[in-house]
C-alpha positions in Angstrom: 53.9 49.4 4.9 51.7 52.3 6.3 52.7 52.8 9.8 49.5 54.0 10.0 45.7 53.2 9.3 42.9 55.9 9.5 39.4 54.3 8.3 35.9 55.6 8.7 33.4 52.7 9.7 29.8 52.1 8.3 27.2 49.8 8.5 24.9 48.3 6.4 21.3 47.8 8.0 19.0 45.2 6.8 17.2 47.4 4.8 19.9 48.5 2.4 20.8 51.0 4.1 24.6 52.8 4.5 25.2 54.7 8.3 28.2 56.3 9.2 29.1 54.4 12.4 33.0 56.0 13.6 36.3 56.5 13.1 39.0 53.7 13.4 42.4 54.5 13.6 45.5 51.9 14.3 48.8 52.9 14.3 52.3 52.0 15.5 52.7 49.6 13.0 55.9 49.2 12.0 56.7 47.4 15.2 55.4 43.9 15.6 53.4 43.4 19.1 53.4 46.9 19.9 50.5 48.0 17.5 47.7 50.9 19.1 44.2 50.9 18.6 41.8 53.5 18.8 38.0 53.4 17.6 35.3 56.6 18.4 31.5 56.9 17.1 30.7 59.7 15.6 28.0 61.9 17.3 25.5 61.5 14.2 26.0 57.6 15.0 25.4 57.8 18.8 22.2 60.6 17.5 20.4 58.4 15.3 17.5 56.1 15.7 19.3 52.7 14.6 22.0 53.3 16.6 23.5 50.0 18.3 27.1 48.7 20.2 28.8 47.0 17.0 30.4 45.2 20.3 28.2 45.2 23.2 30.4 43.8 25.7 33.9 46.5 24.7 32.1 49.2 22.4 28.8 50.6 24.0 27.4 53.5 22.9 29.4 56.0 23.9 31.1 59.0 23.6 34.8 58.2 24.3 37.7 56.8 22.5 38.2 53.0 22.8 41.7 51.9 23.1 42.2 48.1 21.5 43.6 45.8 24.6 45.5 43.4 21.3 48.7 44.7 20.6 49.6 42.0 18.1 46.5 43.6 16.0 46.2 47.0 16.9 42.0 46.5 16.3 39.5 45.7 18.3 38.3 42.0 17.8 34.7 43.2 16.0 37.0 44.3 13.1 38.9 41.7 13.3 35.4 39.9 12.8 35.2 41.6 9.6 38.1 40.0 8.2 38.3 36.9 6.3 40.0 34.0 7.8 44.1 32.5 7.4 42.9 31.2 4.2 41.4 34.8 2.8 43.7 36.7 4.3 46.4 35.4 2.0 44.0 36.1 -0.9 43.1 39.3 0.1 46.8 40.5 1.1 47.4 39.4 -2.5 44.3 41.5 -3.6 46.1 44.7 -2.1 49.6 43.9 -3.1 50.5 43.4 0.6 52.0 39.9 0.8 55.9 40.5 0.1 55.1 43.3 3.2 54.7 43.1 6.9 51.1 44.0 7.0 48.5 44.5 10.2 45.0 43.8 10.2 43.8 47.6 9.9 45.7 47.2 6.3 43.7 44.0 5.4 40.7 46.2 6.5 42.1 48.7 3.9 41.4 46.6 1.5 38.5 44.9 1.9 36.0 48.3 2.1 32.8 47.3 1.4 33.9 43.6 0.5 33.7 41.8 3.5 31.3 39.4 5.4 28.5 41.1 7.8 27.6 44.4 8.3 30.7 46.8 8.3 32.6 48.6 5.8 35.6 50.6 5.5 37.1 53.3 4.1 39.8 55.9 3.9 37.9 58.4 3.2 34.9 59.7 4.6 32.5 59.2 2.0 31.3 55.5 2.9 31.6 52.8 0.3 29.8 51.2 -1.5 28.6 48.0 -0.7 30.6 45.9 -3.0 29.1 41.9 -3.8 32.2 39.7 -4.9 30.6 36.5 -4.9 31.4 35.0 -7.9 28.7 33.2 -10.5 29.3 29.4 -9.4 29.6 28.3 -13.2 33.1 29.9 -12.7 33.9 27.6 -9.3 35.9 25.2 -11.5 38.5 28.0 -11.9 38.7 29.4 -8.2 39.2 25.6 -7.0 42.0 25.0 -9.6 43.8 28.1 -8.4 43.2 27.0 -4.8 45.3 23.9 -5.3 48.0 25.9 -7.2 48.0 28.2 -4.3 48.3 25.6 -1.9 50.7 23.7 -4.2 53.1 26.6 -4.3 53.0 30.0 -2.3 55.2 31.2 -5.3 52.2 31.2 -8.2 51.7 34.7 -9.5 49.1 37.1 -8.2 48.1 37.4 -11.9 47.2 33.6 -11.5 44.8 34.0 -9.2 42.1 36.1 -11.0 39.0 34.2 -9.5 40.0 33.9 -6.1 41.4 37.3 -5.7 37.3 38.3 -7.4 35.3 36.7 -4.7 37.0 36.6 -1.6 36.7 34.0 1.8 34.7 33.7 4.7 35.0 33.9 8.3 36.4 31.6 10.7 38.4 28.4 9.7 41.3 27.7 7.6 39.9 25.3 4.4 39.6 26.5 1.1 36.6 28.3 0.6 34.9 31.5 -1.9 32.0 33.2 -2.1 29.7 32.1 -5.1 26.3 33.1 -6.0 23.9 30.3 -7.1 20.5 29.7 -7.9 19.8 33.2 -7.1 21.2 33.3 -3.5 24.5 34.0 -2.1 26.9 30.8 -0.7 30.1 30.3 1.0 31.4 27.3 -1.1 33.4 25.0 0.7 35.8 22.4 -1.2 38.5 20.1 -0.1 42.2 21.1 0.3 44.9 18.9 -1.5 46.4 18.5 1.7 43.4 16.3 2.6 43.9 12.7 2.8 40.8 12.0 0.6 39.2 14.6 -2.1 35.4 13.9 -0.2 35.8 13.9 3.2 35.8 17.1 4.2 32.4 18.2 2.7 30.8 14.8 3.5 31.6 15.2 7.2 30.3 18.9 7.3 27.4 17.9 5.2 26.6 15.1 8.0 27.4 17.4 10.5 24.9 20.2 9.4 22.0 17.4 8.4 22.1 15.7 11.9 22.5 19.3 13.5 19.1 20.1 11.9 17.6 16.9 12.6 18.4 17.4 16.3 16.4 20.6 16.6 19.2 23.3 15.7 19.0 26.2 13.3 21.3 25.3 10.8 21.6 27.5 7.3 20.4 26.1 3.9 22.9 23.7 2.5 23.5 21.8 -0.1 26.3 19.3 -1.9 27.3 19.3 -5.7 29.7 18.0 -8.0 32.0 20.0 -9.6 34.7 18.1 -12.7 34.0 15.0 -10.1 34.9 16.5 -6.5 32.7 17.7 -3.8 31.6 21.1 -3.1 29.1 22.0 -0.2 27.5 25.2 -0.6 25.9 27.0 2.6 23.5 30.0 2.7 24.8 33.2 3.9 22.9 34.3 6.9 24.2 37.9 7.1 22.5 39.2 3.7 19.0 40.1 4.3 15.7 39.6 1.9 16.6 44.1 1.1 20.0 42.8 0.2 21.3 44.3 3.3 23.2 43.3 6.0 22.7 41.6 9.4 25.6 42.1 12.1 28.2 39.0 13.2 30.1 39.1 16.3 32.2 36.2 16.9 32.1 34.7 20.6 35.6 34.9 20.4 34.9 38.9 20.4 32.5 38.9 23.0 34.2 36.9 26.0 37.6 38.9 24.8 39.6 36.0 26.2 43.0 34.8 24.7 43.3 31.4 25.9 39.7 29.9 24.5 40.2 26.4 26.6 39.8 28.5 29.9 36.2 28.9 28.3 33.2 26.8 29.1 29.7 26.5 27.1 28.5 28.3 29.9 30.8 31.8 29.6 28.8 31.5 26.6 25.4 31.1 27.6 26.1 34.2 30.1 26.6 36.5 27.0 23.0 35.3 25.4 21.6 36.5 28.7 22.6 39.0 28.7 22.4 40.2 25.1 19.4 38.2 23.4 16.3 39.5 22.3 15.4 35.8 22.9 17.5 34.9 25.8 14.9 31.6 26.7 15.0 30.3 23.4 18.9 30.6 22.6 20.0 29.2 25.7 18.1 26.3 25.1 20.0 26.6 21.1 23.5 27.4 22.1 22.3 24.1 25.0 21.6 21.9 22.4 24.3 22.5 20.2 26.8 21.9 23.0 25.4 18.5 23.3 25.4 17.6 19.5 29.0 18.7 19.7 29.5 16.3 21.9 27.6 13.2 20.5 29.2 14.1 16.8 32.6 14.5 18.1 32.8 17.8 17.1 35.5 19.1 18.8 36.6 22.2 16.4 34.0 24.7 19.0 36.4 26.8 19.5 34.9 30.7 20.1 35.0 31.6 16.3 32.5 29.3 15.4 30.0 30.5 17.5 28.4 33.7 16.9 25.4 36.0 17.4 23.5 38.0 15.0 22.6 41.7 15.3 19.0 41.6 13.1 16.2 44.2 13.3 15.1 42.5 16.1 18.3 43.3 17.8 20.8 40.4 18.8 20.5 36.6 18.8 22.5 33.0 18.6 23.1 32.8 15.4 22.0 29.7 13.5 24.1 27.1 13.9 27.6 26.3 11.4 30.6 24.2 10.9 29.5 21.3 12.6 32.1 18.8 11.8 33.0 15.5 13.3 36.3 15.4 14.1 38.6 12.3 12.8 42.0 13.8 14.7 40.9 15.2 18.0 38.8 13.9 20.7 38.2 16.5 23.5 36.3 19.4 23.0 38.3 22.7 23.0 35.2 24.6 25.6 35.0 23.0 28.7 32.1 21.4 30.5 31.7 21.7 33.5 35.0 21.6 33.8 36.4 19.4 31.7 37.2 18.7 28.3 37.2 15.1 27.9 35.4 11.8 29.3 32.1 13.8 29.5 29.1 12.0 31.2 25.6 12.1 31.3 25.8 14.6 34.6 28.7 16.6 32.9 25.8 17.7 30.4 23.1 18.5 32.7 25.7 20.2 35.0 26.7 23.1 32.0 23.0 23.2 31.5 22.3 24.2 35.1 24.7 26.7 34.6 23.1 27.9 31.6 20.4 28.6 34.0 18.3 25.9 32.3 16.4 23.7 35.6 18.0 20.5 36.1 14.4 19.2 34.9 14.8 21.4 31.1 18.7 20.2 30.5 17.4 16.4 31.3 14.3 16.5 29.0 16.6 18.3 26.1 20.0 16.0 26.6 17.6 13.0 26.4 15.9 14.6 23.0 19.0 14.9 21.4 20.5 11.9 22.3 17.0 9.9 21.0 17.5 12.1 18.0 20.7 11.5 17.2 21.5 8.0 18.1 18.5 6.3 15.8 19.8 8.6 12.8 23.2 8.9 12.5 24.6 6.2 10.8 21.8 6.2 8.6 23.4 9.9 7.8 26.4 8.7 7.5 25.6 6.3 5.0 23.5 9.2 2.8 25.9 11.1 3.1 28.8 8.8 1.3 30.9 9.5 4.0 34.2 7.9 2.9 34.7 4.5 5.2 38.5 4.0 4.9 39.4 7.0 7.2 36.4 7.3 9.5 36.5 3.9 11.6 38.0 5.4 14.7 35.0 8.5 14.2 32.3 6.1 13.9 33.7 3.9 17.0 33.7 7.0 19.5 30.6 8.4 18.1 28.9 4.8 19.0 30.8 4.7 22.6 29.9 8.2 23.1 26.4 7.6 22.5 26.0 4.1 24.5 27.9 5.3 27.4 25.0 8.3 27.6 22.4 6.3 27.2 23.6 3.7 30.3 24.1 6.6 32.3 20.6 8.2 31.6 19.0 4.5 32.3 21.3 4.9 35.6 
């Protein structure tokens, strides 16, 4: 293993176009939790007229070298952005013949280059890469889930073996099986059960419900759709960081942004203090990030932790990104954020509370909470049922999704 990573950083801009950004350089790495971080713009970045914080909140524009605070991985959390999640980072330590080695995140960034989700690439030299597509065509899915389950079935199947997983990569945030697939002449992240899962469907019908009631309440949610493939489910959802140019739009992860390590110290409303602040749009995306908070609630959603939120650097500059992995939760019912204050036996007045410290008048949060509520209760099983969400393991779901909604409406009758 290197002891040492040196990268240069560009970005990709929504028009196609390649930037130089900065220099990244981690090092220390042969020793586990003591890893060093360093990151500089280059002075033709900080010049130029497109010129933006890749991190607003720990990377302004400046001229200075940023020290990483992480020593377990010796980046700062924007690169870590870039990576794929515990599922792809397997694939792509594989991909760079890293995994009998004790690797660090800069030498995952090695290998991805110009591979990765968003807008950043890498590379060791200072020409930048070019912007590589992996998604692969989706009449080859059949393969990549096949040599998912032999993955997950034994760590020990050959790197050879894994030609169509190692071709097309993962996505951010999560842990599932996932790949990148091009279809019908856009670009998807393709979503598919694991074989650890106690039925084949039940992951993609739950996200598919998720993201369809998600919409139906008033949220931005990506394109998605649900297909068959050799009889098992596959939900495929748009990418929202290529552009129309084939460029790129930026992603930084919440988790990034409020830099915290403990995320259930966190409430909805550290959140809505970083749209504020950093929105092109701040009216309209508190009211977004507001509503999705409360269909996180009604859904039993309770996987929000700070990696599946995000916002989106555009050419309009940032914003709440739209809305993803919304999944009702058949394990785990208290929410991971708090509100206001607490995680678990959340009332009418715990909702409009966080909204008031969104900012949002006690008068907004009410008229929204009730919206979402009317929304969602007269649809949901009806959803449910479209959706062929499988009945044998959902009972419990369905019973604290009906609670849930009943005890809110009392309370708003109150």
């Amino acid at each position: 293993m290197k002891p040492e990573v040196n990268l240069y950083v560009s970005a990709v801009f929504p028009d196609g176009q390649i930037i130089p950004v900065g220099r990244l350089l981690s090092r220390n790495l042969t020793r586990p939790a003591a890893y060093e971080g360093f990151f500089k713009y280059s002075p033709a970045y900080l010049a130029h007229p497109l010129a933006y914080p890749i991190d607003p909140v720990h990377l302004p524009l400046a001229e200075t070298i940023f020290e990483a605070g992480n020593r377990e991985t010796g980046i700062h959390a924007v690169f870590d952005d870039s990576l794929p999640d515990a599922w792809g980072r397997h694939i792509l330590a594989r991909k760079g013949g890293l995994e009998q080695t004790r690797y660090a995140p800069a030498h995952l960034l090695g290998v991805l280059q110009g591979a990765g989700l968003g807008r950043l690439l890498f590379s060791e030299r200072e020409k930048a890469p070019a912007l590589q597509e992996v998604s692969i065509d989706f009449a080859d899915i059949t393969e990549a889930i096949d040599e998912a389950g032999q993955l997950e079935g034994s760590i020990d199947i050959a790197t050879g073996d894994l030609r169509h997983l190692l071709a097309c990569g993962s996505s951010a945030g999560g842990a599932r099986p996932k790949v990148l697939t091009r279809h019908g002449g856009d670009f998807w992240i393709a979503k598919f059960a694991s074989r650890k899962d106690i039925h084949p469907d039940l992951s993609v019908a739950l996200e598919e419900t998720g993201l369809t009631l998600a919409g139906m309440a008033g949220l931005t949610v990506p394109a998605f759709k649900r297909q068959s493939v050799g009889g098992r489910g596959v939900l495929l959802v748009r990418r929202f960081d290529i552009t129309q140019e084939s460029g790129r739009n930026a992603l930084v992860s919440f988790r990034t942004l409020i830099g915290v390590e403990d995320q259930y110290s966190v409430a909805y409303s550290n959140l809505a203090e970083m749209v504020r602040r950093f929105s092109f749009q701040p009216q309209l995306d508190l009211e977004l990030l507001y509503r999705q908070m409360i269909v996180n609630v009604l859904l039993v959603n309770t996987d929000d932790h700070l990696q599946n939120f995000a916002m989106l650097h555009t050419e309009q500059g940032w914003c709440l990104s739209p809305t993803y992995d919304i999944v009702p939760n058949i394990y785990q019912t208290e929410q991971i954020l708090l509100i206001n204050g607490k995680h678990t036996g959340l009332r009418f007045v715990d909702i409009l509370l966080e909204g008031q410290n969104f900012g949002l008048s006690r008068h907004r949060s009410k008229q929204v909470l009730l919206d979402v509520l009317t929304r969602i209760s007269t649809a949901w099983q009806g959803v449910f049922t479209a959706c062929h969400v499988p009945e044998a393991h959902t009972g419990r779901l369905k019973t604290h999704i009906h609670q849930g909604l009943e005890r809110m409406k009392s309370d708003a009758a109150t």
